[in-house]
PyMOL commands that place a pseudoatom at each C-alpha (Angstrom):
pseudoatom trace, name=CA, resn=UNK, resi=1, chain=A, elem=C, hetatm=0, pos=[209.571, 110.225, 116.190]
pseudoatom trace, name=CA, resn=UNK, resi=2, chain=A, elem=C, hetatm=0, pos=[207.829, 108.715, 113.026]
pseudoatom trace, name=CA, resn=UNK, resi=3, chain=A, elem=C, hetatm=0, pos=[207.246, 111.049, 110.278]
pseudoatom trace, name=CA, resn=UNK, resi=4, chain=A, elem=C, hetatm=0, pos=[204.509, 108.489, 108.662]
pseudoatom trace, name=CA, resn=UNK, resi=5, chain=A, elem=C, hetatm=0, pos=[201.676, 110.719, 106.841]
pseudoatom trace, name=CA, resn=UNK, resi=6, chain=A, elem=C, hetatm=0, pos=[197.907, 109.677, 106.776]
pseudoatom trace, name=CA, resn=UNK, resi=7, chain=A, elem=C, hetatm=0, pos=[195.458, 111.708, 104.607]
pseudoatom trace, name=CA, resn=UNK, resi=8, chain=A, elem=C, hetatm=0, pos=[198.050, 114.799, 105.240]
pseudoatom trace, name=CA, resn=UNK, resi=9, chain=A, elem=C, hetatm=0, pos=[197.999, 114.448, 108.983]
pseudoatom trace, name=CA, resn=UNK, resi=10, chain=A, elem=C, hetatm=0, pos=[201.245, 113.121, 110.710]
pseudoatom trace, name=CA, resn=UNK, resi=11, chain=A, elem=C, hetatm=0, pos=[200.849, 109.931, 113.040]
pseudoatom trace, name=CA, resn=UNK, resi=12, chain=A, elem=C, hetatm=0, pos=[201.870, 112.353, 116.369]
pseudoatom trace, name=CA, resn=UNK, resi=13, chain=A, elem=C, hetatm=0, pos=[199.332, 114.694, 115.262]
pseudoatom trace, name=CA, resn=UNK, resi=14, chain=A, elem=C, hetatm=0, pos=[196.674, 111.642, 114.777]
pseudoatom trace, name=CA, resn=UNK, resi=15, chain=A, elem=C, hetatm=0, pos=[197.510, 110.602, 118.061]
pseudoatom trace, name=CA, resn=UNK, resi=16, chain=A, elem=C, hetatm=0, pos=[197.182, 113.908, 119.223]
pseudoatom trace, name=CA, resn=UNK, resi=17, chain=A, elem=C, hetatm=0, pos=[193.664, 114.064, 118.212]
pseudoatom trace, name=CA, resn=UNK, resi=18, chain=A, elem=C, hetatm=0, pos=[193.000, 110.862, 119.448]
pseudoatom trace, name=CA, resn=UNK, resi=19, chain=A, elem=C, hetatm=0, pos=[194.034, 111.919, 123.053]
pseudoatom trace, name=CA, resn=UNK, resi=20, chain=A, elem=C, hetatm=0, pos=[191.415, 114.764, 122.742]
pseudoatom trace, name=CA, resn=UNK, resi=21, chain=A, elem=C, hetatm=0, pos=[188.485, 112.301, 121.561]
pseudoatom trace, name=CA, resn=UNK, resi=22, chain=A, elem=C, hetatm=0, pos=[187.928, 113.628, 118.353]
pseudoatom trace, name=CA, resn=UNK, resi=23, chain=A, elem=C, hetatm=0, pos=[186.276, 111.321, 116.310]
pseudoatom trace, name=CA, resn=UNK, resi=24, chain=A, elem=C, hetatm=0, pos=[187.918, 112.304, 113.122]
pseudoatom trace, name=CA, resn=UNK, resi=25, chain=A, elem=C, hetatm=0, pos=[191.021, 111.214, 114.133]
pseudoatom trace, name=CA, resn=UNK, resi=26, chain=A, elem=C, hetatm=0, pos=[189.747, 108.133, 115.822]
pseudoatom trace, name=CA, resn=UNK, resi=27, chain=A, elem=C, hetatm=0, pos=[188.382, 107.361, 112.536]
pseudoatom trace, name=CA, resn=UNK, resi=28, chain=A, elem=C, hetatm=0, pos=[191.955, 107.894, 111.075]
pseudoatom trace, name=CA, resn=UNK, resi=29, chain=A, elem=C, hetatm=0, pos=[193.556, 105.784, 113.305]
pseudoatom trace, name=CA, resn=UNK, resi=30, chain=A, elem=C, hetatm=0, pos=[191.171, 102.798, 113.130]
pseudoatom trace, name=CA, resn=UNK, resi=31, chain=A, elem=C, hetatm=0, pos=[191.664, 103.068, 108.966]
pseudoatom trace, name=CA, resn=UNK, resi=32, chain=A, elem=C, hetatm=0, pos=[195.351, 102.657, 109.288]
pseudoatom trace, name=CA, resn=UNK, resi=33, chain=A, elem=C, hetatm=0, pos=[195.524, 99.807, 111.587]
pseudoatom trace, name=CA, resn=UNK, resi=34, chain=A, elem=C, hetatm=0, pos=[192.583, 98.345, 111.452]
pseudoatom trace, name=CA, resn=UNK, resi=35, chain=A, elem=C, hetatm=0, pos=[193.394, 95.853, 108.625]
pseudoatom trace, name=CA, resn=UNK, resi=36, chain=A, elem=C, hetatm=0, pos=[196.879, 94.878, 110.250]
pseudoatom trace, name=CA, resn=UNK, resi=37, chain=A, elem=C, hetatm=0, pos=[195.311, 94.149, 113.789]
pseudoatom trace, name=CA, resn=UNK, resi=38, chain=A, elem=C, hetatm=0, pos=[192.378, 92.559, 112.484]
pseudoatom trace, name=CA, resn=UNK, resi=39, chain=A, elem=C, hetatm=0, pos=[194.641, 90.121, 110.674]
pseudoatom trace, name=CA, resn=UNK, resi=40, chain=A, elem=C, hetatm=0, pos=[196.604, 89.687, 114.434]
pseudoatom trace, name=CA, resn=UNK, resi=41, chain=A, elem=C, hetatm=0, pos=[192.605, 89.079, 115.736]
pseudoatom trace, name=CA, resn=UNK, resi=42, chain=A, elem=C, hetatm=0, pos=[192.358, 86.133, 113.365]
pseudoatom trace, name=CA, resn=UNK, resi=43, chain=A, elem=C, hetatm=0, pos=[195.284, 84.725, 114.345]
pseudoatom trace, name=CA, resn=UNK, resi=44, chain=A, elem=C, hetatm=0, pos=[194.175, 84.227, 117.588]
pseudoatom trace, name=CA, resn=UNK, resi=45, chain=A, elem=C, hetatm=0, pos=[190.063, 83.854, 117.834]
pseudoatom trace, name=CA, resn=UNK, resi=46, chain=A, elem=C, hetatm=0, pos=[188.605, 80.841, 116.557]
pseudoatom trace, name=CA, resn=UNK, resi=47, chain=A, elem=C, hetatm=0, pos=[186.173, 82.574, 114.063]
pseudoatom trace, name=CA, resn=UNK, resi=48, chain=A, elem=C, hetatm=0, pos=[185.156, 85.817, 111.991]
pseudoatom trace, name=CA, resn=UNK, resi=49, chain=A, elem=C, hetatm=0, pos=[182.651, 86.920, 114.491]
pseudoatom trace, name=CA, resn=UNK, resi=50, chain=A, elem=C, hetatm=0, pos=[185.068, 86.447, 117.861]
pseudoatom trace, name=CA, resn=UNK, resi=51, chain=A, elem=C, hetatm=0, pos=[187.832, 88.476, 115.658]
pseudoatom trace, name=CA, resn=UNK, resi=52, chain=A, elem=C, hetatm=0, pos=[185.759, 91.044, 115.083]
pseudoatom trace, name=CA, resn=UNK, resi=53, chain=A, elem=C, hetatm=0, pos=[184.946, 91.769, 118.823]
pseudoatom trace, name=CA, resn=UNK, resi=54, chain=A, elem=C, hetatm=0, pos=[189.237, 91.279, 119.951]
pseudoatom trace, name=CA, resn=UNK, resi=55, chain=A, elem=C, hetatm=0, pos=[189.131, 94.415, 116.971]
pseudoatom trace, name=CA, resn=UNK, resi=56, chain=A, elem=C, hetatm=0, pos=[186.714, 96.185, 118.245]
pseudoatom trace, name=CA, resn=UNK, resi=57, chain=A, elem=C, hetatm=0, pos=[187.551, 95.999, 122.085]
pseudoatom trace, name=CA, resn=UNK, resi=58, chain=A, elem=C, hetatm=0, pos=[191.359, 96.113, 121.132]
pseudoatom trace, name=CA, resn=UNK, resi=59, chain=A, elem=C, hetatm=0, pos=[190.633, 99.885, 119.791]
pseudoatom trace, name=CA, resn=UNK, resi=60, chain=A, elem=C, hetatm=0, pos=[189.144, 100.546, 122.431]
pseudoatom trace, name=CA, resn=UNK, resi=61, chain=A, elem=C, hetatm=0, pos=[191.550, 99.725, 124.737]
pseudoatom trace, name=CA, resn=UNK, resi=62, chain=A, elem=C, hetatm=0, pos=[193.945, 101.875, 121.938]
pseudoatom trace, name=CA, resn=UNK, resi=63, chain=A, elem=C, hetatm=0, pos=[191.545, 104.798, 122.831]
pseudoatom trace, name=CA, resn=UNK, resi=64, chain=A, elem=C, hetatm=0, pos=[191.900, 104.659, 126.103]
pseudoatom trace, name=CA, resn=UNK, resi=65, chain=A, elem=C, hetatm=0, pos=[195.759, 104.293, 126.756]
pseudoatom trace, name=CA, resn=UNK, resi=66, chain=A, elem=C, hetatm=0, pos=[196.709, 106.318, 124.065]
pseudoatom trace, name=CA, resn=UNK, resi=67, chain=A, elem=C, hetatm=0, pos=[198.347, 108.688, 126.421]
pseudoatom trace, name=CA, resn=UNK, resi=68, chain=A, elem=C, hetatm=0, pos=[200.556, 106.083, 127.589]
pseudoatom trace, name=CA, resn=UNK, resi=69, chain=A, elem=C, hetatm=0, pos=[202.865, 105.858, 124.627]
pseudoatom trace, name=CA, resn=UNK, resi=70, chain=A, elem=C, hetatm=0, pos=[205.953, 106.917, 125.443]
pseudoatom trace, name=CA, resn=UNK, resi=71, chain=A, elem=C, hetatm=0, pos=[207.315, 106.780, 121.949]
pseudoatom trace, name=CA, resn=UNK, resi=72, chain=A, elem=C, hetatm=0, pos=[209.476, 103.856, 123.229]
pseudoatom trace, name=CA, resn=UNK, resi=73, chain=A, elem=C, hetatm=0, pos=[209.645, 102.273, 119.713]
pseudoatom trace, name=CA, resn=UNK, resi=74, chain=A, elem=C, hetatm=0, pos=[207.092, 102.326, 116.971]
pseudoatom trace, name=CA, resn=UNK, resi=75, chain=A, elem=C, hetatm=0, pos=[203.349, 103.620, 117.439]
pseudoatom trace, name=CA, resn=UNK, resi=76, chain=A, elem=C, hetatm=0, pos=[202.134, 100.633, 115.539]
pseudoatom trace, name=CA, resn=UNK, resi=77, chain=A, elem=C, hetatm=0, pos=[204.100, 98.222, 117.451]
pseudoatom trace, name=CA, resn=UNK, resi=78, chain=A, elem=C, hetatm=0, pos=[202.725, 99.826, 120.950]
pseudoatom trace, name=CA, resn=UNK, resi=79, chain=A, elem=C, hetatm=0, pos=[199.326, 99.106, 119.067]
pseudoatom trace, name=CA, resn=UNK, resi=80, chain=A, elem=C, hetatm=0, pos=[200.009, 95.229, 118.207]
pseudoatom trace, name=CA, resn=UNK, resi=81, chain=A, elem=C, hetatm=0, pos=[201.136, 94.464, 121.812]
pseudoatom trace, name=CA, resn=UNK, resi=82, chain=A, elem=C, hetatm=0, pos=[197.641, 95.991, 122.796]
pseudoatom trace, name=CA, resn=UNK, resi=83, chain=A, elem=C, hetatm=0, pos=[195.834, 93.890, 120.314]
pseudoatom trace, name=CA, resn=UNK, resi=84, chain=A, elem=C, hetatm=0, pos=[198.150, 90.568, 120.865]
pseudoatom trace, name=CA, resn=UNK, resi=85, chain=A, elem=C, hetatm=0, pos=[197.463, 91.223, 125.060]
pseudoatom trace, name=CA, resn=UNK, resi=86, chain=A, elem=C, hetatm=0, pos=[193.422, 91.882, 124.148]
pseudoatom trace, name=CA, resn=UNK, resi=87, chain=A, elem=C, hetatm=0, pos=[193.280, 88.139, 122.463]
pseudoatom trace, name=CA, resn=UNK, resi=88, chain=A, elem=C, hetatm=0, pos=[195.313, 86.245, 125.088]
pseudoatom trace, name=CA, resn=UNK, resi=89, chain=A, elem=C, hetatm=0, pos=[193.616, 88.061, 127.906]
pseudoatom trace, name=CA, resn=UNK, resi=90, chain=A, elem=C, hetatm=0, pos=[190.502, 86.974, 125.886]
pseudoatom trace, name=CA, resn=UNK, resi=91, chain=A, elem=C, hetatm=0, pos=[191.271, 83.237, 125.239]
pseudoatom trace, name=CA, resn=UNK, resi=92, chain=A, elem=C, hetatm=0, pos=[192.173, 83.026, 128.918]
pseudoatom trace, name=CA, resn=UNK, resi=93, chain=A, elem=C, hetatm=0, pos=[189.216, 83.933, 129.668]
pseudoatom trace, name=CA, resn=UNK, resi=94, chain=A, elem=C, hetatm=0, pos=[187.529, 81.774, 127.488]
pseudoatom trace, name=CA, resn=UNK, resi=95, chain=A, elem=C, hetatm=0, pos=[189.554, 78.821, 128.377]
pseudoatom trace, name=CA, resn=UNK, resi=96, chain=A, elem=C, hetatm=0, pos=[188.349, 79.733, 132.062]
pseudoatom trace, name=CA, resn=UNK, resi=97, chain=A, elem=C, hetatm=0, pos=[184.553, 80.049, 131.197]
pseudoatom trace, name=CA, resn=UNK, resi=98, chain=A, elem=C, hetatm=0, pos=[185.320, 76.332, 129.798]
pseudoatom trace, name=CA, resn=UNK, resi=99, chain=A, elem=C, hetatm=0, pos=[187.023, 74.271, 132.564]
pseudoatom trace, name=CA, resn=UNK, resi=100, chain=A, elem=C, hetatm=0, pos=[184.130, 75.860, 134.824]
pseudoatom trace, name=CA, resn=UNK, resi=101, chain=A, elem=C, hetatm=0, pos=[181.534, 74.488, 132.443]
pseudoatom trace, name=CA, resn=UNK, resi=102, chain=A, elem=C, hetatm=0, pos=[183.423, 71.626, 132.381]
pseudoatom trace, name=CA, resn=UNK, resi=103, chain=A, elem=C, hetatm=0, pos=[183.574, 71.196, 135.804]
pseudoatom trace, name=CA, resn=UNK, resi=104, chain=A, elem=C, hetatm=0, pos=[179.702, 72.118, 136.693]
pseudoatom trace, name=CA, resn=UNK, resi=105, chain=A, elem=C, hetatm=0, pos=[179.145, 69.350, 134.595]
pseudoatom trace, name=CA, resn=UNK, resi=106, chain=A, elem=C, hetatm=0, pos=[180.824, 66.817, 136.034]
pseudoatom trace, name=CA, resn=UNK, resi=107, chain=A, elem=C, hetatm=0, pos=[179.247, 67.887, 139.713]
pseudoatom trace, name=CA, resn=UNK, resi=108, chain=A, elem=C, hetatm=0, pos=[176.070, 67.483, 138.345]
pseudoatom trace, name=CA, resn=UNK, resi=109, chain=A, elem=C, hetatm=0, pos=[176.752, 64.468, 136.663]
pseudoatom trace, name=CA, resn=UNK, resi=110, chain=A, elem=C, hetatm=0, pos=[178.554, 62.475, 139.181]
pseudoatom trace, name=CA, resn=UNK, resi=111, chain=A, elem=C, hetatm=0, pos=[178.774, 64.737, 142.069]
pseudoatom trace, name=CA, resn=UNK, resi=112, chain=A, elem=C, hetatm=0, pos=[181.712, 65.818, 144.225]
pseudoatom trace, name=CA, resn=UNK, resi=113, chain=A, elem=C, hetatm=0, pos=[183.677, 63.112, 144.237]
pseudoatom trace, name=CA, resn=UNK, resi=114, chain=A, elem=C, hetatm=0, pos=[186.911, 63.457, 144.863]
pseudoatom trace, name=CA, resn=UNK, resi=115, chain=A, elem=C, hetatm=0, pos=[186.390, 67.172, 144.685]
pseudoatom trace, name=CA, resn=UNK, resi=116, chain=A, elem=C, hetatm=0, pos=[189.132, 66.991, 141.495]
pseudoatom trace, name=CA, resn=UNK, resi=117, chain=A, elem=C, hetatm=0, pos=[189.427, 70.047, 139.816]
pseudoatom trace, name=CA, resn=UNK, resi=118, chain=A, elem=C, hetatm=0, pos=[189.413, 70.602, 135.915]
pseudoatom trace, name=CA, resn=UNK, resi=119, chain=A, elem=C, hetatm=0, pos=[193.137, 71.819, 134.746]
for i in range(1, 119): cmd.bond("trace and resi %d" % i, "trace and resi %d" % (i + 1))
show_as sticks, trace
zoom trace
C-alpha cells in the first residue's frame, strides 16, 4: 500500500473517490498524473494536439478501470501501462486508417491489379 499524500488525501482514499465518481477526486487524480502521462503522450503522438487527446482518453480509460487495480505494484505504474496501451492502441489505429487510404488510392488510381495489399 502507498502512503503518498495529495492535498491531505492519501492515494487509496483518492482512488476511493474516484471509484464513486466524485469529481473532486477525479480532479485530484488528473493533477497528480497528468503532467507525467502527458509527457508519456508526447512520446508517442506525432504532435501537441494528438497528445492531448491520448491524455484525455487515457484518463478516461483511468476512470473507468479504476476498480481493477489490484494493488499489484504501484498505482502510478498501473496508470502508465494504461496511458502507454491508449497510444499504441492509437497509432495502430492510425497506421490502419493509413494503409487503407493508401490502398483506396491505389484502386482508384490503377485499379485492382494484382489485388496486392498495402503492408
Amino acid at each position: 500500500m502507498s502512503d503518498i499524500q495529495f492535498q491531505g488525501y492519501s492515494e487509496e482514499q483518492i482512488r476511493e473517490g474516484c471509484f464513486r465518481g466524485d469529481r473532486r477526486f477525479q480532479q485530484m487524480l488528473y493533477d497528480m498524473f497528468s503532467s507525467k502521462m502527458f509527457g508519456v503522450c508526447m512520446r508517442y503522438a506525432n504532435e501537441y494536439n494528438a497528445a492531448q487527446d491520448l491524455l484525455q482518453e487515457g484518463f478516461v480509460k483511468v476512470f473507468r478501470n479504476i476498480d481493477k487495480f489490484r494493488g499489484e505494484g504501484s498505482f502510478e505504474g498501473w496508470v502508465r501501462r494504461i496511458f502507454v496501451n491508449t497510444a499504441i492502441e492509437h497509432s495502430k489505429s492510425q497506421l490502419a486508417r493509413a494503409r487503407y487510404l493508401l490502398q483506396k488510392m491505389i484502386t482508384e488510381q490503377y485499379g485492382n491489379v494484382g489485388k496486392s495489399s498495402i503492408g
